[in-house]
N, C-alpha and C positions, 0 to 999 in steps of 0.2 A: 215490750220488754217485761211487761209486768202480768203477774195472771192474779185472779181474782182473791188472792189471801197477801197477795200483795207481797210477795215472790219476786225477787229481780233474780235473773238467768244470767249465768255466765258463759261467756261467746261459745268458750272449750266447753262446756258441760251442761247441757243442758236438761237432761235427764235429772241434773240434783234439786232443779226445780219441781219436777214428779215426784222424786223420791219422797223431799220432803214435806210435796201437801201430803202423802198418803203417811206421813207416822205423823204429821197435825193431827189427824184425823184419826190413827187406830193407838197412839200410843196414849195414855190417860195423861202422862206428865206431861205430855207436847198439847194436849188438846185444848186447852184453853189459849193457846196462841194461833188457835185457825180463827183468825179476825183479821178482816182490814185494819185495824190500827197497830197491827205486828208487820216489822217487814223481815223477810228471812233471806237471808244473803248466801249464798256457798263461803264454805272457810276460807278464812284470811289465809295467805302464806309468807311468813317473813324470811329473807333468805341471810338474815345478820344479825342473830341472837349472841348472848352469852349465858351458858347457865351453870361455869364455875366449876365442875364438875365432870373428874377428878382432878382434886387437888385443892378447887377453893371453898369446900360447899359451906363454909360460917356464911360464906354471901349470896350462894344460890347454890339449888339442887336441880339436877334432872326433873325432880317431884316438882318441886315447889317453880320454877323455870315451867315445866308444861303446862301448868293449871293455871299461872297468871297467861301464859296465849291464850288458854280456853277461855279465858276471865273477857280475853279482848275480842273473842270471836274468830280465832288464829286455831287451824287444825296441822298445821303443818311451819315445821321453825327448823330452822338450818344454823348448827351452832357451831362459835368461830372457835381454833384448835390451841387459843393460848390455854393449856390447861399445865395438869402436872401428871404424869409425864404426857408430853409432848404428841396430838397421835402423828407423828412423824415415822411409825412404820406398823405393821398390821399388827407386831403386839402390843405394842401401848394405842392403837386402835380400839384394840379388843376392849380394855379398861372400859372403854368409854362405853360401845357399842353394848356390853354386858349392862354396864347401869342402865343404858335408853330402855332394851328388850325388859329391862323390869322396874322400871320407874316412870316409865312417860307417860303420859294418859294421852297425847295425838303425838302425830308422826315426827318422829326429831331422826335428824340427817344431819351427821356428821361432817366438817370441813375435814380430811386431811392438811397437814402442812405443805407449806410448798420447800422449805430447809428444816434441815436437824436440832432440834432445839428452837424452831425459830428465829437462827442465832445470823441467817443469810447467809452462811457462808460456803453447808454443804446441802447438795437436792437431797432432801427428803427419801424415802421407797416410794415414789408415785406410783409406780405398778404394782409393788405390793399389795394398796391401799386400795387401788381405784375402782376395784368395784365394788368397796364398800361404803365410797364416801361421795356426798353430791358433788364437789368440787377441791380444789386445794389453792390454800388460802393461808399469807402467814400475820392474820388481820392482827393490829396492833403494831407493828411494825412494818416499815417499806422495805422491799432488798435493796438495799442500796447496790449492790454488782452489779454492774450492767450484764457480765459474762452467766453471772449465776442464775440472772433472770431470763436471761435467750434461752439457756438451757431448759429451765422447767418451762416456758413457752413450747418449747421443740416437742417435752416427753410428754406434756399434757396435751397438744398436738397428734401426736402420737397414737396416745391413750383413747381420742375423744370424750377428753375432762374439760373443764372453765381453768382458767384463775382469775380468781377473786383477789383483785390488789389493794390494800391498806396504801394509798401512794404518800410516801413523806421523806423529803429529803433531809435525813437528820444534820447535816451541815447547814442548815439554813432556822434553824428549831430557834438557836443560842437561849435557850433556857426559858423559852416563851409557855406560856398557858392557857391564854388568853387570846382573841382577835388581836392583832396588830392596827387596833384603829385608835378612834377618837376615844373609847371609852378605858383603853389601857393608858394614850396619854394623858387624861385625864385624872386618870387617876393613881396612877404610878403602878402602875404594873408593867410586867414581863409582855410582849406581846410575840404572835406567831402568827409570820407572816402565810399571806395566800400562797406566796410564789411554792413554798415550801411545798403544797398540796399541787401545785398546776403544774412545777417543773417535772415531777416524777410520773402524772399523769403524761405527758406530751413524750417522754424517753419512752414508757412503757406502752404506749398508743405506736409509736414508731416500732418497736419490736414484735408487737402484736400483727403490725400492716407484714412486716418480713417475714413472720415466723407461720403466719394463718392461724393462728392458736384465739380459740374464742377465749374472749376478753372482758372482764369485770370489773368496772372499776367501784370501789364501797363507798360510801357516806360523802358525798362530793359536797364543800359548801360553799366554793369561790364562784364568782363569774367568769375566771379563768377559763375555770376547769368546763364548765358551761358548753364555753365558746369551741374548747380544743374537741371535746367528744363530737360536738354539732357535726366539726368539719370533717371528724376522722369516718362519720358516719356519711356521711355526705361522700367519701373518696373508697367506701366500700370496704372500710378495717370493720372486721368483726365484732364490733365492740357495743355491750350493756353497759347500764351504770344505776346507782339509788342515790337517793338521797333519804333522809328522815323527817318528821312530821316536825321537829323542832328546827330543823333549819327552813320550814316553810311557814310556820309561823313564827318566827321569833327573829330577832338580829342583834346586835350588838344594844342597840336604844332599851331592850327590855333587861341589861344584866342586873343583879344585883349582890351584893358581896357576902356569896353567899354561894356555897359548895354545889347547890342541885343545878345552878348553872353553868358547873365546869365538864366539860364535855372534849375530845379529840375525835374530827377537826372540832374547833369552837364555833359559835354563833358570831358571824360575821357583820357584814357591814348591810346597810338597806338597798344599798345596790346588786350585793352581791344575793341578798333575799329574791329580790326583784328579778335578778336572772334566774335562778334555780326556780321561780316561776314560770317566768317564760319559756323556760326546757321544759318544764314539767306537760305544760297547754299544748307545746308544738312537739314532744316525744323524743326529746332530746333523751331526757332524763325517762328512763323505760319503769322504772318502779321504785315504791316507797319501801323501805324497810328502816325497821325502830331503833338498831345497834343498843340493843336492851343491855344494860352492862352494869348490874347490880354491884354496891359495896357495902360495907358495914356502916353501919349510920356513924361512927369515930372518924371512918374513914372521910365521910363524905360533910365533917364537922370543922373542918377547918379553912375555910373560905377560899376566895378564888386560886389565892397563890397555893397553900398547901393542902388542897383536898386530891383525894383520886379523883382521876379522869371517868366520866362515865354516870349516864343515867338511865332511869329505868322505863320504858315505853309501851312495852305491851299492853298494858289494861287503861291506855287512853288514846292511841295513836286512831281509831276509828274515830273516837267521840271528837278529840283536835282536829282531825283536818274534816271530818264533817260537817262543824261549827265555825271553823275559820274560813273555810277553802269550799265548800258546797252550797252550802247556807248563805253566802255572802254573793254567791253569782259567780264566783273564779274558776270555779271546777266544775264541770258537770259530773253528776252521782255518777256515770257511767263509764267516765274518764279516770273516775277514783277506783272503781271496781276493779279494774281492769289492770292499774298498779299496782293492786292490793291482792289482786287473787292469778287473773289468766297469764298474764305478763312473767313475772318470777315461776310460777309451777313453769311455766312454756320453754324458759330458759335453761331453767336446772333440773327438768326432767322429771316434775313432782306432780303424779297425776291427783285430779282432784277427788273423785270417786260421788259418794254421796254424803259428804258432809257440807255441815251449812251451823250459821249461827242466826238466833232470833233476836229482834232488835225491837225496841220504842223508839221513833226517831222524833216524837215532838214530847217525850221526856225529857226534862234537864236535871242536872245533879251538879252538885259541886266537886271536885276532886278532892279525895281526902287520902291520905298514901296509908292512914292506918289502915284502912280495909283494900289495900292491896293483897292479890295472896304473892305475891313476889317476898323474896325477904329485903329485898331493895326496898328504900324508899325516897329517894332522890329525886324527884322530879320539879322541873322549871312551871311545871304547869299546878301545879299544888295550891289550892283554894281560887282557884279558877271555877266558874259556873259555864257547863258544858252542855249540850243539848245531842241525844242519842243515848239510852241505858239498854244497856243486851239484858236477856231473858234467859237465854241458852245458849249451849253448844253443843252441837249434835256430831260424835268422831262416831266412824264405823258405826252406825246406826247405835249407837249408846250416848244420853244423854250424861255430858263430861263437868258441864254446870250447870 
């Protein structure tokens, strides 16, 4: 798996392993990382970014959004369509697609929506859009219509697009923030239960088996939900699913009152950890992505009940589950690759090419969110001491950090 500069090859692409010992070798800024003690990975791809843009850019930009991936070793990020306006049809598409072609520094792919506004009530222009955007997606909210979701199953069917389901039953929310566990009744909060996450997975798992429409489901963090993908894949329903590097390291036992740990879904319970584990080993759960979702620090300043939902992942999601999840014996390095890189490009159609990022993997650092380049800076893992520091990132043969 490894060649002599200490190179791990990705299954799809094995040429970036060539590619990249030869500009170690002729490019002066890459050359001091042709050493064994550099390991150089092919780029990360996260297929569940936010980067705000247009509409929120006080909390992220397309700019500032690609260059914390690059920060993480991530050449390729796939951003969810709550913006403003909406790309729910090929010209408020275009908005967006205009900024990427002249802000992004690595590859940024567009979600179209799966309804108008987001708002679930009318389909979107899926055909309009769809060969402009990876998939369609009306992340941040569930469609609650069962009618309106067979429908974009059908045209996305149709089309040969994903949908990518945000699953949430908002009749079961009642005002929750938080886990619905021990750590909400403990401490008087709002809680939000799993069912809420597993009832709309299991309806949309069922329309997915009837309709054939490949099927996504985002950010899973119950045991439920776990169990029902296991089986739906087990019966031959078309269906991926991710989870995130904070819901594989964290649960409920680590909250604290304190905004960088409010997140939708939330950090659950040790059980429900424990499962999203054990999908994770046995390929339930097909890949990790960060659901990076920058706020203004006001925002993200008023504790568990009233912060915005959302944190930020990309320039630590390599270093966390390396150190929690590889380093400890849970994962092998190759199992994590393969979540991280072949797996997502394979599903959404996102070739790898020749980029790659360089890495110290017996570096440790501590997490500090000021030298993030995200404008976010929310995260649960913040003064943690980590082990993995990237060197570089190499997009289209141009060194991006």
């Amino acid at each position: 798996m490894s060649l002599s500069a200490g190179i791990f090859k990705s299954a799809i692409a094995p040429q970036t392993a060539c590619s990249a010992a030869r500009l170690l070798t002729r490019d002066p800024s890459l050359a001091v990382f042709n050493d064994p003690q550099y390991t150089v990975i092919p780029g990360f791809c996260d297929v569940h970014v936010h980067f705000r843009e247009p509409g929120f850019s006080n909390k992220e930009t397309i700019a500032s959004g690609s260059l914390a991936a690059a920060h993480g070793g991530y050449t390729a990020v796939c951003t969810m369509p709550n913006l403003n306006p909406v790309p729910d049809s090929a010209a408020h598409l275009r908005e967006e697609i205009e900024l990427i072609q002249r802000d992004a520094c690595i590859d940024v792919r567009p979600y179209g929506a799966i309804t108008v506004g987001e708002q679930g009530e009318t389909l979107a222009d899926l055909a309009g859009m769809a060969a402009e955007v990876v998939a369609f997606s009306d992340d941040g909210r569930g469609v609650q219509d069962e009618g309106v979701m067979r429908e974009a199953m059908q045209e996305a069917k149709r089309l040969g697009k994903v949908i990518a389901a945000h699953c949430e039953v908002n009749a079961l929310l009642h005002g929750g923030y938080i886990h619905d566990g021990a750590y909400a009744a403990a401490h008087g909060h709002r809680g939000i239960s799993s069912e809420s996450e597993w009832r709309e997975i299991e309806r949309d798992l069922r329309l997915a088996d009837e309709t054939g429409c490949a099927f996504h489901v985002c950010h899973i963090s119950a045991k439920e939900s776990v169990a029902l993908i296991r089986d739906a894949k087990k019966s031959g329903v078309d269906v991926t699913c991710e989870t995130a590097p904070h819901y594989l390291a964290l649960d409920e036992n680590d909250l604290q009152e304190d905004g960088r740990f409010k997140m939708n879904p939330p950090l659950r319970s040790a059980a429900d950890r424990e499962a999203l584990l054990a999908g994770v080993i046995d390929g339930t759960i097909d890949m990790i992505a960060t659901d990076h979702a920058p706020h203004s620090a006001e925002e993200k300043s008023k504790g568990l009940a009233g912060s915005a939902f959302g944190i930020v992942g990309l320039e630590t999601a390599f270093p966390v589950l390396y150190t929690k999840l590889v380093l400890p014996g849970i994962l092998p390095m190759e199992t994590l690759l393969q979540m991280l890189i072949d797996r997502p490009r394979s599903r959404f159609g996102i070739p790898l090419g020749t980029d790659f990022s360089v890495w110290d993997l017996n570096e440790r650092f501590t997490v500090d969110p000021d030298t993030f380049l995200s404008k976010g800076r929310a995260t649960p893992f913040a003064g943690e001491e980590l082990q993995g520091v990237l060197k570089a990132t190499v997009f289209n043969g141009k060194r991006m950090i």
